[in-house]
VOMARPA-433643 format. One record per residue (C-alpha): x, y, z; residue in three letters. Coordinates in steps of 0.1 Angstrom, whole numbers, padded with zeros to 4 digits, always signed. Each point is the difference from the previous one (the first is absolute). Layout:
% VOMARPA-433643
XYZALA ...
***
This chain:
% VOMARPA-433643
+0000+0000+0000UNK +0015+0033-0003UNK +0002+0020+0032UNK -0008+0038-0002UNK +0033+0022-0009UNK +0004-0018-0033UNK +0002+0017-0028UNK -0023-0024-0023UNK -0008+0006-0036UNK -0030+0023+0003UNK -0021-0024+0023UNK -0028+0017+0012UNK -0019-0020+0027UNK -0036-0008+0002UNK -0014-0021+0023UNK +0008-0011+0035UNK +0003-0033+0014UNK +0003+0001+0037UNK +0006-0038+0016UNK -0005-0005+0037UNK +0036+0005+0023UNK -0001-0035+0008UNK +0003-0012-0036UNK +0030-0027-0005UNK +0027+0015-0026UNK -0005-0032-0018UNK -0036+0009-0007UNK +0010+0035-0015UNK +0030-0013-0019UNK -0027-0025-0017UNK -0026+0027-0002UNK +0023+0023-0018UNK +0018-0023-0025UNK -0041-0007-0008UNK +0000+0036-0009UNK +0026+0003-0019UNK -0003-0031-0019UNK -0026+0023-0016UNK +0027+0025-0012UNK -0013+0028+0024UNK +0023+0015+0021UNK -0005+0000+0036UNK +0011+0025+0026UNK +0007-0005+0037UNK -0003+0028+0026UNK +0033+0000+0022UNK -0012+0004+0041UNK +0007+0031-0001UNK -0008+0028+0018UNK -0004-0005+0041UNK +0013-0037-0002UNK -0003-0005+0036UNK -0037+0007-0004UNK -0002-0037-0010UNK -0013+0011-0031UNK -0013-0024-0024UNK +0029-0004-0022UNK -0024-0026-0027UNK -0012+0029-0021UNK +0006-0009-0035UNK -0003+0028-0032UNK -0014-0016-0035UNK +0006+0012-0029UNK +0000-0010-0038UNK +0020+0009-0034UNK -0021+0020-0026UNK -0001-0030-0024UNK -0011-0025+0030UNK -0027+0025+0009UNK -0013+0002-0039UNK +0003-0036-0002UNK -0023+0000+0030UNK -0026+0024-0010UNK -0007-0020-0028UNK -0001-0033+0023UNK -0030+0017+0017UNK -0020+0014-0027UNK +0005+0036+0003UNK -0018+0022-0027UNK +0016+0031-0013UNK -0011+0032-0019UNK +0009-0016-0038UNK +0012+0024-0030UNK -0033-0002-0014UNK -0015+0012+0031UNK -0014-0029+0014UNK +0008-0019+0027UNK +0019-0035-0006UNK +0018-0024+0022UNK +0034+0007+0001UNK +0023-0023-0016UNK +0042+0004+0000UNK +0000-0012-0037UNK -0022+0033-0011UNK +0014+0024+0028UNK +0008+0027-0021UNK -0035+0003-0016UNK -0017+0009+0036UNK -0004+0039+0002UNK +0023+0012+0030UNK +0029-0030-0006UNK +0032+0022-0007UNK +0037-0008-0002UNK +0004-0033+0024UNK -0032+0007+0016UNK +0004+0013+0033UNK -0025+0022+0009UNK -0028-0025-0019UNK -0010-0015+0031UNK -0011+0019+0031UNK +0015-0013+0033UNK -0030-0014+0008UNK +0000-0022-0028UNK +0035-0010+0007UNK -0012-0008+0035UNK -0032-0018-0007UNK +0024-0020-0026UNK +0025-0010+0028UNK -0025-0006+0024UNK -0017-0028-0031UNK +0036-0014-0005UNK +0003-0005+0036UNK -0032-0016+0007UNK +0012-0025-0033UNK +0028-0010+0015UNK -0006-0039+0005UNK +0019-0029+0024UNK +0017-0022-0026UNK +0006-0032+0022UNK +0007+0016+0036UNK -0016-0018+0028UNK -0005+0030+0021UNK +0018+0032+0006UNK +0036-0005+0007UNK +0005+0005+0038UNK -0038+0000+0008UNK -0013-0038-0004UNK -0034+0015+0007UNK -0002+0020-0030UNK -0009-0027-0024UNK +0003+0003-0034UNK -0011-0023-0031UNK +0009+0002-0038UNK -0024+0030-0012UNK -0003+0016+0033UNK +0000+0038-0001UNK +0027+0011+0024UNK -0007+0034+0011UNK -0034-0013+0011UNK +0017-0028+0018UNK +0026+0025+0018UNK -0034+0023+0008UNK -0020-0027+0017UNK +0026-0009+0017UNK +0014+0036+0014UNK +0030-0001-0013UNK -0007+0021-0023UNK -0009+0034+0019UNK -0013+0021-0027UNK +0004+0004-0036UNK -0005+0039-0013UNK +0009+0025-0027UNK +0019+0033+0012UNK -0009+0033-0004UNK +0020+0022-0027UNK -0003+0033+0019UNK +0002+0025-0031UNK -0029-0015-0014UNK -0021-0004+0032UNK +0010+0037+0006UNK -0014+0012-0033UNK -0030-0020+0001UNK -0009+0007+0036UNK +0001+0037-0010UNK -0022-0006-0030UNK -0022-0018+0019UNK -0006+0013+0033UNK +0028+0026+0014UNK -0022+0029-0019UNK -0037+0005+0004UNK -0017+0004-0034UNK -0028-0008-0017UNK +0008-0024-0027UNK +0003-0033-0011UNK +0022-0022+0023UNK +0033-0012-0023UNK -0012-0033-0004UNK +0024-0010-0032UNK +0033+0007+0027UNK -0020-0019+0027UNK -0004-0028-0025UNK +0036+0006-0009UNK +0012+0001+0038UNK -0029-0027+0017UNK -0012-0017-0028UNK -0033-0006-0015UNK -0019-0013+0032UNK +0004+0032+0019UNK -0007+0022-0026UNK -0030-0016-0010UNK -0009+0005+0037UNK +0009+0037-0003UNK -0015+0002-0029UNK -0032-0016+0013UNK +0003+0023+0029UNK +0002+0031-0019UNK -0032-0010-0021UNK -0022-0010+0023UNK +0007+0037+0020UNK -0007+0014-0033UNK -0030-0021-0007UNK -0015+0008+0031UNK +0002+0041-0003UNK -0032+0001-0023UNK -0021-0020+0031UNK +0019+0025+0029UNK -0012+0027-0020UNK -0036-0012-0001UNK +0001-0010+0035UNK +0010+0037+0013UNK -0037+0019-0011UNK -0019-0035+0017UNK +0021+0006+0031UNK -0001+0042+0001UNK -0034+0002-0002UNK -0010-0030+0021UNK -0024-0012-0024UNK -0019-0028+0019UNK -0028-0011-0026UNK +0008-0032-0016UNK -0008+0012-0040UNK +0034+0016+0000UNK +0016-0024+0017UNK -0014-0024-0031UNK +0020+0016-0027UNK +0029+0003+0022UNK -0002-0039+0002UNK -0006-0010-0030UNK +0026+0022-0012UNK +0025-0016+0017UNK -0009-0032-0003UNK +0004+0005-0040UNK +0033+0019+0008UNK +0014-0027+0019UNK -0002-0024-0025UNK +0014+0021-0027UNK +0030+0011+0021UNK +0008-0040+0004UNK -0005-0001-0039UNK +0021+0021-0009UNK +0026-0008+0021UNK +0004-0033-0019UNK +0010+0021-0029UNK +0023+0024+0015UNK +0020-0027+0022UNK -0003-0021-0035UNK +0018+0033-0022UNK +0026-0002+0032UNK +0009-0030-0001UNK +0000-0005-0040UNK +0028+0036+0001UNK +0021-0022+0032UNK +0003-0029-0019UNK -0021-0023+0021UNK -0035-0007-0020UNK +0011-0029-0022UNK +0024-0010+0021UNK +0002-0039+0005UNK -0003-0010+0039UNK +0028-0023+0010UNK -0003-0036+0010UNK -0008+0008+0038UNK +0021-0012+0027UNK -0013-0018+0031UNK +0004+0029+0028UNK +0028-0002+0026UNK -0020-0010+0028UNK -0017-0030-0020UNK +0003-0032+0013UNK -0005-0042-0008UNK +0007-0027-0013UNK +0024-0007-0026UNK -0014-0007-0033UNK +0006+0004-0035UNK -0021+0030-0014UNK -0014-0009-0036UNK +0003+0034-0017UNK +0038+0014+0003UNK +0009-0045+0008UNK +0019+0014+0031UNK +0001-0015+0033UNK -0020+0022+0022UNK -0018-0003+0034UNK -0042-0007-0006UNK -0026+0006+0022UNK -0035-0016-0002UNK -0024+0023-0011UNK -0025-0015+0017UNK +0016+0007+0037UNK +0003+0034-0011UNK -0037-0002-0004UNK -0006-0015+0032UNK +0020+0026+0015UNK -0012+0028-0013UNK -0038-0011+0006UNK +0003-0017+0032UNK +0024+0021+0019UNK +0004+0037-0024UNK -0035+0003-0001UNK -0013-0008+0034UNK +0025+0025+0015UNK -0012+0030-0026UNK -0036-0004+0010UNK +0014-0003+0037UNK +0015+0035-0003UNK -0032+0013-0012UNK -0016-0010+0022UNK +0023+0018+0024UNK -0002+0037-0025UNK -0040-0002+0006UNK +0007-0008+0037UNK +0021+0032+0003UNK -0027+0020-0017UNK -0030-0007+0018UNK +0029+0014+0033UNK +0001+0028-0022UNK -0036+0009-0005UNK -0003-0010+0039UNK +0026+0031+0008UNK -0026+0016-0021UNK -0028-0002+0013UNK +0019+0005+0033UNK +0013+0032-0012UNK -0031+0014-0016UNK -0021-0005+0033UNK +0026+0019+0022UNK -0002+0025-0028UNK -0042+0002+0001UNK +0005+0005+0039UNK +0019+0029+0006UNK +0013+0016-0039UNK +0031+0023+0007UNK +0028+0003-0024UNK +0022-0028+0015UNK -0026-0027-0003UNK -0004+0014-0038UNK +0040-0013-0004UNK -0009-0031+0015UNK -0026-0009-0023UNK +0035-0003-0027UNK +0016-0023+0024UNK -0011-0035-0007UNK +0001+0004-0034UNK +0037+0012-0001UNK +0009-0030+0022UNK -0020-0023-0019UNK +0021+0012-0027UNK +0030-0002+0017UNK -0012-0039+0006UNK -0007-0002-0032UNK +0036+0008-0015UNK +0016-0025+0027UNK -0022-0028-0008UNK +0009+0004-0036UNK +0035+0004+0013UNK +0000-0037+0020UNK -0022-0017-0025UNK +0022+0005-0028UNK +0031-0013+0019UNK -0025-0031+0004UNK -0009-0001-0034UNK +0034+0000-0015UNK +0009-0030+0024UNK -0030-0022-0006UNK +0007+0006-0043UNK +0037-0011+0008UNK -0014-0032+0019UNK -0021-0008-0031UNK +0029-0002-0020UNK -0008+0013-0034UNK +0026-0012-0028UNK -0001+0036-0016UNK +0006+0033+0014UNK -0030+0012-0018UNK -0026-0026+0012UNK +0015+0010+0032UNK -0005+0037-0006UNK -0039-0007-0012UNK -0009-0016+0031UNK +0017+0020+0017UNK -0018+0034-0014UNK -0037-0021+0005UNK +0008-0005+0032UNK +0008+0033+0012UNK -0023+0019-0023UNK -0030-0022+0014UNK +0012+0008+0037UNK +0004+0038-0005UNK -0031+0010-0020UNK -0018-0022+0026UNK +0019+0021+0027UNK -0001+0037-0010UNK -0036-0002-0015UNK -0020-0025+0019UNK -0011+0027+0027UNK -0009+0022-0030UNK -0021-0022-0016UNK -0017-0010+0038UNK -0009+0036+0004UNK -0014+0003-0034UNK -0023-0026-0003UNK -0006-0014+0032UNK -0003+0034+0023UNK -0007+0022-0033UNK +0014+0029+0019UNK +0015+0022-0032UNK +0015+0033+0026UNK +0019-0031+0017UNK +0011-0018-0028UNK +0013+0033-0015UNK +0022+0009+0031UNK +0013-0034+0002UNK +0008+0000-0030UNK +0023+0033-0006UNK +0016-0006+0040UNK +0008-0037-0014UNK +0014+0012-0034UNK +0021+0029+0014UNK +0013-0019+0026UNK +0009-0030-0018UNK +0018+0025-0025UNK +0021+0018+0030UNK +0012-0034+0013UNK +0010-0014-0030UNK +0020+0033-0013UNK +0017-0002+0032UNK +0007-0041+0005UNK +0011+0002-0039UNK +0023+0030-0002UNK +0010+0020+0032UNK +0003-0031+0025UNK +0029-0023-0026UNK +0014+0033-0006UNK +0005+0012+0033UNK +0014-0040+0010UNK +0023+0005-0030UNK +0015+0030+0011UNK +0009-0013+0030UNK +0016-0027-0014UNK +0023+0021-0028UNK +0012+0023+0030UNK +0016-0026+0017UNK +0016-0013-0039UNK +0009+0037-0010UNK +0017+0005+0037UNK +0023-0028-0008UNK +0007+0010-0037UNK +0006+0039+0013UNK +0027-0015+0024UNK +0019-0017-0032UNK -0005+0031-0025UNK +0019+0031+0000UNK -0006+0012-0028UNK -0035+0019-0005UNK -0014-0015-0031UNK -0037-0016+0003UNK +0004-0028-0022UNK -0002-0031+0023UNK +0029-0023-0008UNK -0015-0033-0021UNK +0007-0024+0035UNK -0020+0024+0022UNK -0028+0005-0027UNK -0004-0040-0001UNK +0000+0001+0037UNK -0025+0027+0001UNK -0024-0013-0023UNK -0004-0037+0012UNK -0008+0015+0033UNK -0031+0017-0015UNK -0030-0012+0003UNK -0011-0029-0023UNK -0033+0013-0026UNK -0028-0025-0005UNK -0011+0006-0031UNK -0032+0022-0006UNK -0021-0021+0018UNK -0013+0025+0030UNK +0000+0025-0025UNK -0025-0013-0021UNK -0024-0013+0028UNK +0001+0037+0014UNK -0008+0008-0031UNK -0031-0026+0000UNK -0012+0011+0033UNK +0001+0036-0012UNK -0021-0006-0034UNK -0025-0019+0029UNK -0004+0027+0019UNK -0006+0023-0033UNK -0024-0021-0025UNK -0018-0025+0031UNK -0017+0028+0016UNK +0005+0027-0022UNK -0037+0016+0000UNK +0004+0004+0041UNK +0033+0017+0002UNK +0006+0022-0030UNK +0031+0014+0012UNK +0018-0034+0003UNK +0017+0002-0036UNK +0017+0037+0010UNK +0015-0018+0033UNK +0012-0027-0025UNK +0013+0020-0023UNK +0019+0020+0020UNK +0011-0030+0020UNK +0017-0011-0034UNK +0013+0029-0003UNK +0024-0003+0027UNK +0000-0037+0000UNK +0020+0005-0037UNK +0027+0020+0019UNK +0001-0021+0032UNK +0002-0034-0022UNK +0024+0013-0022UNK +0024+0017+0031UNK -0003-0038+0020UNK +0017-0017-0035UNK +0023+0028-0005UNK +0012+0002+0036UNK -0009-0026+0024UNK -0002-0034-0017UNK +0030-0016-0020UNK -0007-0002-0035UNK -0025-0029-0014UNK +0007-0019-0028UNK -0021+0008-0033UNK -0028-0020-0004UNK -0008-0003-0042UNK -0041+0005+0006UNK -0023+0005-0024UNK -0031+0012+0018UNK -0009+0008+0036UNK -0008-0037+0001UNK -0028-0017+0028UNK -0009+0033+0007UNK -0017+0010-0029UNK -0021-0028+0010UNK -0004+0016+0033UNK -0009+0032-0010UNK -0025-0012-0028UNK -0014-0019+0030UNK -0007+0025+0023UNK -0015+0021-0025UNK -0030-0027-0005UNK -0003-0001+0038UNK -0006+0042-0003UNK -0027-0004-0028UNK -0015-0020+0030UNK +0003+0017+0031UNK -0011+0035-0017UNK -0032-0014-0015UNK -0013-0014+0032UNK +0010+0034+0017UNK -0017+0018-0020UNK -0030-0025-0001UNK -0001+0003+0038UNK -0001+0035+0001UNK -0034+0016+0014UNK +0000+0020-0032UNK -0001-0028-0023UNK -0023-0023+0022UNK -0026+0032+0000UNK -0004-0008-0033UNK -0012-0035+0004UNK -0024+0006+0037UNK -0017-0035-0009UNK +0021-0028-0008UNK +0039-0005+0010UNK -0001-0031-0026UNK -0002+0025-0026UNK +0025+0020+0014UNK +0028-0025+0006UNK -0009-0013-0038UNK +0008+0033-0012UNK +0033+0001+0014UNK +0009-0033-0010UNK -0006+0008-0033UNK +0016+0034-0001UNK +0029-0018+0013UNK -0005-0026-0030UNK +0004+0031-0022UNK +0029+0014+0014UNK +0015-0035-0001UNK -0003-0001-0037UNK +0006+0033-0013UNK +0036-0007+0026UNK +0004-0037-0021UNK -0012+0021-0035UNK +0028+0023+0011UNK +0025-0025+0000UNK -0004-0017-0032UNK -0001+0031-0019UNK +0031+0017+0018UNK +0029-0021-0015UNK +0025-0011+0024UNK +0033+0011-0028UNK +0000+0034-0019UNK -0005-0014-0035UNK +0032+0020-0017UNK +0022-0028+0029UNK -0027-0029-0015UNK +0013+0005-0034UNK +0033+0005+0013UNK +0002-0030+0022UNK -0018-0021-0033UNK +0023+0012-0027UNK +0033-0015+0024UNK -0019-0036+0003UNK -0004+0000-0035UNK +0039+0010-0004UNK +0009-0028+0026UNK -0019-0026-0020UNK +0013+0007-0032UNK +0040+0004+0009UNK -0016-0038+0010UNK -0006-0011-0030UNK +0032+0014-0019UNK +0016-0015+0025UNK -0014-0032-0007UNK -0001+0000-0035UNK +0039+0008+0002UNK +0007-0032+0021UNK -0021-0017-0032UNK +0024+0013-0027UNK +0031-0005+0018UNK -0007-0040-0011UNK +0007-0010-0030UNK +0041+0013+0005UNK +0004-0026+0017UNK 
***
């Protein structure tokens, strides 16, 4: 490995590998000729600074040579801007046909690329015929095995994570969020810096604030002039009911025009591998005809219906439990209230509906610690059956949580004034947490920890200049905090869009909270990645995923709840004095209606723009004739024989 001080040929490192102290040097010597069989070259960090700190001397740098890392791009399908202006997977034979390949190519991949291509090379690298990891007979190993996924579930390999280049981060984080501005958020150098996921999360972000504006705006006349009849409140609804469905549509679209100008549309999805924490027995899997561990599928069934399943419905049962406390505080509240009124008892009406929202936010906290376990335990082959569950299970669990007592004071108390207050103290508290839990609190923990760190550097450097030394940065960066993907994001995200479209005819004003909500959420989202969490590898996505689905779900649940609102208000049931039959069948089918104009509306909005259809056609018919020339060349070639 080369220790730091060496003056390599232009090696620029990438990504970290950080083994546990206790690692035997034979394990490491092995581990590093692995690497390098694959012609990368591999960097070790000397201990150096503060040595009698016992610092963990098994931090290791990877990097690659440009023709490696070319080689590699075209190993995992990556699809660059082509001379013709389209977007083709990149192959080394054509490299000087793609748009921004000049000279030897250096600057044609962005780090993030190189990374995400180191990161795929190091999750290929297979055991040939070793037993187990030398040193560590525990660590077994068979022919096929994936070895960084060994050395994970087994902790001895710490963490595995790309670094930071600072001038970029420094230009992008002033782009982004150092200057308040109204405009678009950079998502190309996100895309460039993060990767696609994230910026199709900030770019979902930043058009769902805008798509909400036109309902804020509506919802400020309803709110300043208190208008309490129900007709208004009608065209309000259905309005955004309609809205709500075309926002969603047209999402598909934009995210679709995203993705086709990053590259990642058509791009194929690699052969998945089995996540690090799966588990079995050894088998022979039929597809790639490597040995691999298999699982039954049917215990997985068994598990997640006979154990999974039981213990969701369990902790709903708890949520309602908590809420019928709540709405005994309540009452308890209100009739101390009724008996004496003075300004103080006014406060105290608030109370149990901050706490309960306090509640609220811990037992999302605790329950999705519990979910993550119990979706280990069923041991899902692939990370992404294991993130589908996952999401079900906590999506079920917190829309239960934050909206059940909503829905209980709508239709079984009817009381619109309470349902109203509980409403707006739940939003705006659940918003003040979470801005605070999500930004200031790893911040401020951060801080603390890069004192102590900078103390120590301070004490070495005597000169005054800021750049970090490349040792300290490494050592900086893997004590940050670890990011976990977009996942709370998005379900905050979920939650909000509950609170705006599922009882949007009650609270008008619930869209401006949002908006502005997102408002600062871009800034504090896009500070916590900048400056408190090490950098995440990119993730090549094409769409927002299982949360379309979510979204697109909880807009059918709003068609609902809004109908039977408005069908229980007095207005409407004036209109019907003699029979309630014929009022509930009204609603129903009124909510029929709105179904189907929503399911007309989704047909006739077409998921791709059509100019990226033709686009996307026109390369499959390329493919499939380079095919067939191909083919009929391999025929000629014959007869020389």
């Amino acid at each position: 490995g080369r220790r730091f001080g060496d003056s390599g040929s232009r090696f620029s490192p990438l990504v970290v590998l950080e083994l546990a102290s206790d690692t035997k040097e034979e394990a490491i010597a092995w581990l590093l000729s692995r690497i390098r069989d694959k012609q990368q070259n591999g960097g070790q960090l000397g201990p150096g600074a503060g040595a009698q700190e016992k610092e963990n001397p098994n931090m290791f740098l990877v990097g690659a040579t440009q023709q490696r890392l070319l080689s590699g791009a075209e190993e995992v399908g990556l699809f660059k801007e082509f001379n013709d202006g389209s977007m083709r997977g990149f192959t080394c034979a054509n490299k000087h046909n793609f748009t921004d390949f000049k000279g030897d190519g250096d600057s044609f991949l962005s780090m993030a690329e190189c990374q995400y291509i180191i990161k795929h090379e190091l999750d290929t690298l297979r055991a040939k015929d070793e037993t187990h990891v030398p040193g560590h007979t525990q660590a077994k190993l068979y022919p096929g095995k994936s070895i960084i996924r060994r050395l994970q579930s087994k902790g001895i390999l710490v963490q595995i994570f790309p670094l930071h280049e600072q001038e970029e981060l420094k230009r992008l984080s002033f782009s982004w969020y150092k200057k308040v501005k109204l405009s678009f958020q950079p998502l190309d150098n996100i895309r460039h810096y993060y990767g696609e996921g994230l910026a199709l999360y900030f770019g979902f972000l930043e058009y769902f604030t805008f798509a909400l504006v036109p309902m804020a705006l509506i919802g400020v006349p309803y709110y300043v002039f208190d208008w309490e009849d129900y007709d208004k409140y009608v065209v309000f609804a259905v309005f955004n009911l309609v809205w709500c469905t075309v926002i969603l549509e047209l999402w598909k679209r934009c995210s679709a025009s995203l993705a086709y100008q990053w590259g990642t549309l058509s791009r194929k999805k690699a052969f998945e591998e089995p996540r690090p924490g799966f588990h079995g027995v050894l088998g022979f899997n039929p597809v790639t005809g490597r040995e691999e561990p298999l699982y039954p599928n049917a215990k997985r069934q068994l598990r997640i219906y006979l154990v999974s399943l039981p213990f969701v419905l369990l902790c709903l049962y708890l949520s309602l439990y908590v809420m019928m406390i709540y709405f005994q505080m309540e009452g308890w509240a209100l009739s101390i209230h009724d008996e004496d009124p003075t300004f103080w008892t006014g406060i105290l009406l608030f109370i149990p509906s901050i706490i309960y929202a306090v509640v609220i936010e811990i037992m999302n906290l605790i329950y999705r610690y519990a979910a993550e376990f119990l979706t280990e335990w069923e041991n899902h082959r692939l990370e992404s059956s294991y993130q589908n569950h996952l999401v079900l299970k906590v999506l079920v669990f917190n829309f239960f949580n934050c909206f059940a007592s909503l829905f209980y004071i709508a239709f079984v108390m009817q009381d619109m004034v309470l349902l109203r207050q509980s409403l707006a103290t739940l939003l705006i508290t659940s918003q003040i947490l979470n801005q605070f839990m999500e930004a200031f609190l790893p911040y401020w923990l951060q801080r603390r920890r890069n004192k102590k760190l900078i103390r120590k550097v301070q004490k070495r450097q005597t000169l005054g200049d800021k750049e970090l030394p490349l040792a300290e940065q490494v050592r900086l960066e893997a004590d940050m905090s670890t990011y976990l993907g977009t996942f709370d994001d998005y379900l905050e995200l979920f939650l909000l869009f509950g609170y705006v479209s599922l009882f949007s005819c009650v609270y008008p004003l619930a869209a401006v909270l949002v908006v502005l909500n997102n408002i600062t959420e871009v800034y504090s989202d896009a500070f916590k990645l900048c400056r408190v969490f090490k950098r995440p590898f990119s993730d090549p996505a094409a769409n927002i995923g299982v949360w379309q689905l979510a979204f697109e779900a909880m807009s059918v649940i709003a068609v609902v709840t809004n109908c039977a609102l408005i069908g229980m208000s007095p207005q409407v049931k004036a209109y019907f004095p003699e029979s309630e039959t014929q009022l509930i069948l009204w609603t129903v089918a009124i909510e029929h209606g709105l179904l189907a104009f929503k399911f007309i509306l989704t047909v006739v909005i077409p998921d791709v723009p059509k100019h990226i259809q033709i686009k996307l056609a026109r390369l499959e018919f390329e493919s499939l004739e380079a095919l067939k020339k191909k083919a009929v060349g391999e025929v000629h070639k014959v007869p020389h024989v």
